[in-house]
N, C-alpha and C positions, 0 to 999 in steps of 0.2 A: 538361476539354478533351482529355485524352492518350485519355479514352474514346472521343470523336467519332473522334480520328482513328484507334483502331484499326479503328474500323467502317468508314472510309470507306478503311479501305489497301489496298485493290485496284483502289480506283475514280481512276483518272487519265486527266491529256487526253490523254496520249501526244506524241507527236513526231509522228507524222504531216500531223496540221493547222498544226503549227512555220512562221515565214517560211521558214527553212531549206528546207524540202521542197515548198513554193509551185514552178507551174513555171513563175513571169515572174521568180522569184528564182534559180531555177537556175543556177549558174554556175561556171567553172573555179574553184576554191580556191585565187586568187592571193595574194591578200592575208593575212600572217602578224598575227594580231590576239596580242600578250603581254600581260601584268599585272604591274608590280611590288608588285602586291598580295598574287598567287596565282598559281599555273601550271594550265594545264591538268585537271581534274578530280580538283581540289585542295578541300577546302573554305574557304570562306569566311571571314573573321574575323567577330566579332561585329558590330567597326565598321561592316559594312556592310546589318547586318539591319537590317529594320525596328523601328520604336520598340513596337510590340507584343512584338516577342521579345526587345526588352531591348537593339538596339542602335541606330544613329545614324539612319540612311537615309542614310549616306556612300555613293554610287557609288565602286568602285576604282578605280585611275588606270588609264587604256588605252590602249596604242598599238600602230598594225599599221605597216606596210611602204608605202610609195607606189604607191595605185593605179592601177593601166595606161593608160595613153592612150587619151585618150575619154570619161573620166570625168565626169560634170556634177556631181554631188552623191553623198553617200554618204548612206547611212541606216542607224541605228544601232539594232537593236531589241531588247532583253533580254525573253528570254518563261520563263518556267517549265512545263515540257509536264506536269510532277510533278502540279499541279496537279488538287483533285478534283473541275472544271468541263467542259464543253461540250470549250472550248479550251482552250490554253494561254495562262497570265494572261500578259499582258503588264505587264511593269516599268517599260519606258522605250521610247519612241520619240521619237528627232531624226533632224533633218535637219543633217547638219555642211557645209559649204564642202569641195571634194577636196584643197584646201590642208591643212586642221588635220588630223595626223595623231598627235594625241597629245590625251588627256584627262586633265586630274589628279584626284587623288582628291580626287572631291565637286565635279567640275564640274558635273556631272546635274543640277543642283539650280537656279530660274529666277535666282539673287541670285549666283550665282557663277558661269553659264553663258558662259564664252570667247565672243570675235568670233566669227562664224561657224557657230556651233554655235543651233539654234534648237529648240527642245523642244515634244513636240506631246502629245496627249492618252494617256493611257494609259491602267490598267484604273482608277485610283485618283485621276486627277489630270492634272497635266501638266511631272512633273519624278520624278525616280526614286522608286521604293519599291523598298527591300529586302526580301530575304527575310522571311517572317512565315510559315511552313508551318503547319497546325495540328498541334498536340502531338501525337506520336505516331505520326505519318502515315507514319513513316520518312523518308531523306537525298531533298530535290528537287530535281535537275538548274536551274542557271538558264544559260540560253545566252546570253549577250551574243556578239551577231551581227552582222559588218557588210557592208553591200553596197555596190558602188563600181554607179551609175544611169546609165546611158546618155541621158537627159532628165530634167532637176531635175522636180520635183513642186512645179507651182506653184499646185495647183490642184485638188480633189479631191470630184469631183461639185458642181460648182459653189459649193465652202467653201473656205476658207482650210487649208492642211494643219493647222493650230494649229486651228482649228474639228471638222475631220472625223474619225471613229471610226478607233481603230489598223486594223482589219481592210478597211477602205475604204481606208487611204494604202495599205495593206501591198495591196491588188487595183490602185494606179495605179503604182505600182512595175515597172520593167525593169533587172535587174541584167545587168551582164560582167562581174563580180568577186566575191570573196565571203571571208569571212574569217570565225573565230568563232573565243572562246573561253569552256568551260566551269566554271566553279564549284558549290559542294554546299553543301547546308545544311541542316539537322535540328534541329528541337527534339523533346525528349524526353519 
């Protein structure tokens, strides 16, 4: 497997196709997103990799700042831009209440997910995946990102947001806020 990926270690999605860089996500950097898991382009524990790399599929505990007035809903989307696809994989996408401003470690997941917090399809499923880079690809960026929605998403080409592909919620999306932060992760 460490062979696959040294063959494929120049080949990534980049950040440019990221929610992040979308331009109806665009938005002042108000929102301060921490981790008492990790800090800022920190790595990862194991706890929170995927069960292929040996760890839990634990999401870490997240909390940002109160966002600005006007807020409908937030949207939380962790992507990997590392990744050696098309896009950036996405991990998680929900849709939280602008109330809950804090996640604990291993809410991500549908059996533990807080009031308010509703979890929608991802590249894998419909509740977090961790990290799983392949061997040897080198460290991939995972951006856990969030955005405070000037109108909830109730609705998403005529599906349910729990129905429709990450890349269709992430085009009915309008952000005035915006927060992220990153973590690292490598297998060897």
């Amino acid at each position: 497997m460490a062979l696959l990926g040294k063959v494929l270690r120049n080949r990534r999605a980049g950040e440019t196709q990221m929610a992040w860089n979308l331009p109806d996500l665009a938005a002042a950097d108000d929102i301060e997103v921490t981790s008492a898991d990790f800090t800022h382009e920190t790595t990862l524990a194991l706890i929170h990799a995927g069960k292929r790399a040996g760890g839990r599929d634990e999401s870490p505990a997240l909390a940002w700042s109160t966002p600005p007035a006007g807020t409908a809903q937030l949207l939380l989307v962790v992507e990997d831009p590392d990744a050696p696809t098309a896009q950036p994989f996405v991990h998680c996408v929900a849709l939280l209440d602008p109330a809950v401003t804090e996640l604990p470690r291993g809410a991500l997941r549908a059996e533990a997910a807080p009031a308010g917090v509703r979890l929608l399809r991802s590249g894998w499923g419909r509740e977090y995946m961790g990290p799983s880079p392949v061997k040897g690809h080198g460290p991939h960026r995972y951006a856990f990102q969030l955005f405070a929605l000037t109108t909830p998403i109730t609705e998403v080409g005529g599906k349910s947001p729990e129905e429709a592909k990450p890349r269709d919620v992430l085009a009915a999306a309008r952000a005035h806020a915006r927060g992220r932060i990153d973590g690292f992760y490598e297998r060897s």
